[in-house]
N, C-alpha and C positions, 0 to 999 in steps of 0.2 A: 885502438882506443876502446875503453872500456866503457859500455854506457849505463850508467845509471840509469834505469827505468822506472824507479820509486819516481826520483826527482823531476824526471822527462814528463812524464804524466800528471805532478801537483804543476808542472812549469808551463805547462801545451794547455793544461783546463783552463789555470788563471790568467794566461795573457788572451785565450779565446773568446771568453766570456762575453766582453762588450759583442764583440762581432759575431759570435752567434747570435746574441738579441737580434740583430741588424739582418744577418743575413736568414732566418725564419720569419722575420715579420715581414719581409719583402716578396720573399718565394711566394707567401698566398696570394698576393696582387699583381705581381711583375715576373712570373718565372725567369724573364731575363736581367734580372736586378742582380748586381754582386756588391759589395763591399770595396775596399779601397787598393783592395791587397792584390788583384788580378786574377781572382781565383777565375775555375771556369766557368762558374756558375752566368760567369760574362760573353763564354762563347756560346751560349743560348743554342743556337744549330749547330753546334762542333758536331762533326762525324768524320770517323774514318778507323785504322786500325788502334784495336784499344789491347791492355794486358789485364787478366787477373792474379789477383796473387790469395794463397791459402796456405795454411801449415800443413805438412807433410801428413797425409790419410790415407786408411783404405777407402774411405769412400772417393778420393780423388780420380780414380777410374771411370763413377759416375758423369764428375764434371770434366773428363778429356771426352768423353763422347759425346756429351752438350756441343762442348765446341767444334767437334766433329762435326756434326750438324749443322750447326750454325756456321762455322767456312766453306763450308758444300754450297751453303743457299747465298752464302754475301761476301763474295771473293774481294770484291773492295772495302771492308770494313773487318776483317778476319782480326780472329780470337785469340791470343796468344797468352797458353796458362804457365804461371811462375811458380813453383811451389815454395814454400820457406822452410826453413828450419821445422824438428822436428817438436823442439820445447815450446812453449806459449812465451816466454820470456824473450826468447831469440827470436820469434814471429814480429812480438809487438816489438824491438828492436831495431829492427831493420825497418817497418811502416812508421814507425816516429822518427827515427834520420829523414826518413825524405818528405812526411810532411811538415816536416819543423822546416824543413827546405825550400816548401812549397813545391816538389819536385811534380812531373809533369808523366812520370814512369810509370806510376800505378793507376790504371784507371777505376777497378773493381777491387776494392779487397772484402774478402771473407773474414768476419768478425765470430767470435763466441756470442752465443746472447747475453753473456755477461759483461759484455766492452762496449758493447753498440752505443749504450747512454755515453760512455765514456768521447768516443769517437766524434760522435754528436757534439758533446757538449768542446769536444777543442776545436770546432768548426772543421773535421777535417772532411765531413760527410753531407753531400748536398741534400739538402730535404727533399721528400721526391712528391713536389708539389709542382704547380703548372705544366711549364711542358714537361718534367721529371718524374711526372704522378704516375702510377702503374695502376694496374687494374687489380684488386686482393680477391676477387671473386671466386671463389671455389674456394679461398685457403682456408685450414683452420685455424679459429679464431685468435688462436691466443699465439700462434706462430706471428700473426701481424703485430699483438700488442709487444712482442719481445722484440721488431724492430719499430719501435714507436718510443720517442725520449719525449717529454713533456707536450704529450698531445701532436707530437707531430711524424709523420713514420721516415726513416733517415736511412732502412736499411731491408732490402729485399729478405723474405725468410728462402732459404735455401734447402736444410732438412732439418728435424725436428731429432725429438725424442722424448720420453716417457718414462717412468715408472711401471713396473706392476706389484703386486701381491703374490707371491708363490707360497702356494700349501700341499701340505701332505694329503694325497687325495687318500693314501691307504689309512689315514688316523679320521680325517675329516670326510662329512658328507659331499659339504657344498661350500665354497670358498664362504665369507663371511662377508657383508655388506654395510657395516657399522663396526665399530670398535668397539659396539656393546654384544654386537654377537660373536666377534672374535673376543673378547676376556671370557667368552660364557664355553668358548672351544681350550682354554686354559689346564682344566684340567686332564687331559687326554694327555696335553706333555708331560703334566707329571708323573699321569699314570703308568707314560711309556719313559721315564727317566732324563725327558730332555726340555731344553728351551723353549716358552710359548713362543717369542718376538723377535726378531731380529732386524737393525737396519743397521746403517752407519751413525758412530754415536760419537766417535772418538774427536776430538778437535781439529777441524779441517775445515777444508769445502762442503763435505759430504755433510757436516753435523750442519751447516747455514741449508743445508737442500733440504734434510729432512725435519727442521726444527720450523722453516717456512712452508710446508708443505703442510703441514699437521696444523701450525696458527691457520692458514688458508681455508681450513676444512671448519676450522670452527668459525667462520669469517674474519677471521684479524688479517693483519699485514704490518709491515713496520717501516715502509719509507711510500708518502704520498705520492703523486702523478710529476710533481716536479725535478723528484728526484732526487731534493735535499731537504725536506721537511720530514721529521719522522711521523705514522700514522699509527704510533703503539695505540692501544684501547683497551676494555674490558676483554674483548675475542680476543685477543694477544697473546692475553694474560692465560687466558681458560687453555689457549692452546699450549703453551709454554707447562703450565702446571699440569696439564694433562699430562705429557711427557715423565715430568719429575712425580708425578703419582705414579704411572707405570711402571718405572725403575723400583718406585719406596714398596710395592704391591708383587714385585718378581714377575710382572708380566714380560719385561723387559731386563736379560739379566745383566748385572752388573759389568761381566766380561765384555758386554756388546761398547761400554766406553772406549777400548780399546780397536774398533773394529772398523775398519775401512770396506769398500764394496770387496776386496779377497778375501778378507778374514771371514765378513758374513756369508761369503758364499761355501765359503769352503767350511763352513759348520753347518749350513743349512746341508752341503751335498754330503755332507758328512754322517747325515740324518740326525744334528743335534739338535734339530728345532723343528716346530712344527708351521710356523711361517717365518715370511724372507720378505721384505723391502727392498727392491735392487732393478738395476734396471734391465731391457730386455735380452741385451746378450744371453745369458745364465741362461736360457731357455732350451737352449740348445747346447748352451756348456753343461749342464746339469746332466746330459746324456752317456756322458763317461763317470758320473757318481757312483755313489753308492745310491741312490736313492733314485735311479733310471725307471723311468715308467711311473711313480709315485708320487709324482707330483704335476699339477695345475698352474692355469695363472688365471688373475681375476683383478680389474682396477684396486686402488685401494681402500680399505675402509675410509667410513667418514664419522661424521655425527647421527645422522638423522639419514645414509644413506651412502653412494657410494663418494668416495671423498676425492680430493685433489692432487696432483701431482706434479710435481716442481718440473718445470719446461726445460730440457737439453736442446741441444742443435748451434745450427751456424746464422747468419744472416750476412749478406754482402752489399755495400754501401758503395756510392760513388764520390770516388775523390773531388774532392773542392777543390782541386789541381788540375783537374781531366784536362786535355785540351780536345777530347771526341767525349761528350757527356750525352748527346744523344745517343748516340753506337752505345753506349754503355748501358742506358735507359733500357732502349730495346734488348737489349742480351740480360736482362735483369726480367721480364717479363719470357724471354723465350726461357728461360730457366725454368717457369713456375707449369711451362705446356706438360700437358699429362703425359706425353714421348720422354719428355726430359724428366721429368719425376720420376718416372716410371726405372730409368735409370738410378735413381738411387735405393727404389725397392729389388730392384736386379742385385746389388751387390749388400745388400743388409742392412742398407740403412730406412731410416724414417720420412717418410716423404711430409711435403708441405702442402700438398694437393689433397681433399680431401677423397675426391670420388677414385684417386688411385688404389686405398685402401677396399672398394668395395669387387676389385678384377679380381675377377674367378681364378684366372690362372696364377695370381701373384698369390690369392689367397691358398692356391695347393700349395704353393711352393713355400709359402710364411705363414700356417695356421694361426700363426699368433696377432697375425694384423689386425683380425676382427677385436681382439680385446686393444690392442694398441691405439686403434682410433675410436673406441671408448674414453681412452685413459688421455686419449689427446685432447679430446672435445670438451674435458673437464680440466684440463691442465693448467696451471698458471707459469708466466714468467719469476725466473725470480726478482728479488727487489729493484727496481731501476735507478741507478746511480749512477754519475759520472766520476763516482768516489768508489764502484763498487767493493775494490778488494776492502778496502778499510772498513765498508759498511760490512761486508759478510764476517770480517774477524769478528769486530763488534759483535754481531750475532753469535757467532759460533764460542768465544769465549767465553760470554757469559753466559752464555745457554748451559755451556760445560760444567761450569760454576754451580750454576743451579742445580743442575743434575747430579753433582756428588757432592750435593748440600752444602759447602762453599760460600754460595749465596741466597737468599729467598729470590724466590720466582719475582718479586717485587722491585729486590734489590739487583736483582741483574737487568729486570726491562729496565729499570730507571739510566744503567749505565750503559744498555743496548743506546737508549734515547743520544746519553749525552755522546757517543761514539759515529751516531749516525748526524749531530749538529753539527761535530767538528772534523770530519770526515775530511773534509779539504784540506785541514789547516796542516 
């Protein structure tokens, strides 16, 4: 059978709705309170052997030695990880068969920070309040607010990720700390015959990441704390038209609409440009360039200082189906220990821990962590929605519009707006 996942996801949000209400307003008074439907939020003590499930990663090495750990120390309660498919499509596939089922198989699954609202809001994710709450201490900040859907956190942050700014250090002094002192590094590209700017511009994902990273810097945003009210403003706007002045001005060349994270790397390792937008891989891909040894990284500019950057990574929630939701709780907190983090800066990735970023040893072996938890501690989620994909089109189409003049920066927020009202429908 073939499953529709457009339709599984307008179908899982709308009939959850009521009982999300129901089961969030309960969790802050009654941690053992559920709903009518049996979830486990009823087995309040449930423990024993639980599964997680995740899409197919390299960082998944990290989390088989977690559970390593954690079957060593609790032989009756043991860890058993499921990986999924390797596509996102085929992941959320297989986790909507079985909680449209109510199925009782998955105990942990690993979400994008882009689904968590989503997961949340079909009730498949216990809120992790009363007995369920965890402890966020240490994490960085904005790794919590990406599992948090309308004021409530519904999903452990597991590893992150970032943005930086990569420049020419043979062209440039010193990376740039505003986008007034990067347009003022402009002309050096053209003096050396190549591109000031480069990010992801083209209509995707990538244009929703860099079009709300850039509103974010000038304070705007475009979907409030609920998740479905849009939060456009005047900073929206400055941000938005900031963009499409770049373009009109060649700081930004026109070819970069065209340009996903390979195309811009591969002009920036190309030496076509004198900065790059992109996130941290490249840092060590940029070493078989042309442009080896020549280049830096540095958070990203902002307005008035150094600016913001659109939050990557995973977060792992607990089924509302569990029939072991404390085993689950607890292995959701043993994840976040500096041992288990630490494994995920062993194999390349972004930890959620913050004081891991500051180990001497992991710093020899990843010099770039010290700017990465820079660029994390400033970072935002991106937009929270239980509608997100349709809210990023929204964004990214008319952004697109704007940007090769199409539409005014005016007349595309207004359609962002109305894209992000009927996001459900």
């Amino acid at each position: 059978m073939v499953l529709n996942t457009k339709a599984v996801r307008r179908a899982a949000i709308a009939a959850s709705a009521a009982s999300l209400l129901v089961l969030t307003a309960c969790s802050s008074d009654d941690s053992s309170s559920s709903d009518s439907s049996g979830s486990a939020s009823a087995a309040g003590e449930g423990r024993g052997p639980i599964t997680i499930v995740e899409g197919q990663d390299p960082l998944n090495a990290a989390l088989e030695n977690i559970i390593s750990d954690w079957n060593a120390e609790h032989p009756d309660e043991k860890v058993t990880f499921k990986p999924l498919a390797k596509e996102a499509d085929d992941q959320y596939a297989d986790i909507a068969q079985r909680m449209q089922a109510k199925s009782d198989e998955y105990d942990l699954v690993a979400v994008d920070v882009t689904n968590t609202a989503e997961f949340a809001a079909n009730g498949w994710l216990l809120p992790l309040e009363g007995d369920y709450a965890i402890s966020t201490d240490g994490l960085l900040p904005a790794t919590v607010e990406s599992g948090t859907y309308n004021g409530t956190l519904f999903a452990a942050p597991k590893n992150t990720n970032a943005a930086f700014l990569y420049y020419r250090t043979d062209l440039v002094d010193k990376a740039p700390a505003t986008w007034a002192e990067l347009q003022a590094e402009c002309p050096k590209a053209v003096e050396a015959g190549i591109d000031c700017y480069l990010g992801q511009f083209k209509d995707y994902e990538g244009l929703t990441v860099n079009v709300t990273e850039i509103a974010n810097a000038f304070g705007g945003s475009f979907v409030s704390e609920d998740g479905l009210t849009p939060s456009i403003d005047d900073k929206t706007s400055e941000g938005l038209q900031f963009i499409v002045d770049r373009f009109a001005d060649g700081t930004i060349p026109a070819a970069a609409q065209t340009y996903t994270e390979g195309e811009s790397q591969t002009a920036f390792g190309d030496g076509k440009a004198l900065f790059l937008r992109t996130w941290p891989g490249f840092f060590t891909d940029g070493e078989s360039s042309s442009i080896a040894g020549n280049y830096g990284i540095a958070v990203l500019p902002g307005v008035d200082g150094p600016g913001v950057s659109t939050l990557g990574g995973y977060n792992v929630g607990i089924s509302a189906f569990s029939d072991a939701p404390a085993t689950a709780r607890d292995f959701l907190e043993f994840m976040q220990t500096r041992q288990s983090q630490t494994y995920y800066a062993e194999v390349g990735g972004a930890p959620v821990l913050a004081e891991v970023y500051d180990d001497p040893a992991i710093l020899e072996q990843y010099p770039y962590f010290a700017t990465l938890k820079q660029a994390l501690e400033s970072a935002k989620p991106r937009p929270s929605s239980p509608y997100y994909s349709n809210v990023s089109k929204a964004i990214a189409d008319n952004s697109y519009a704007a940007i090769r003049n199409e539409k005014t920066v005016e007349q595309a927020l207004a359609d962002i707006k109305a894209g992000i009202e009927t996001a459900g429908n």
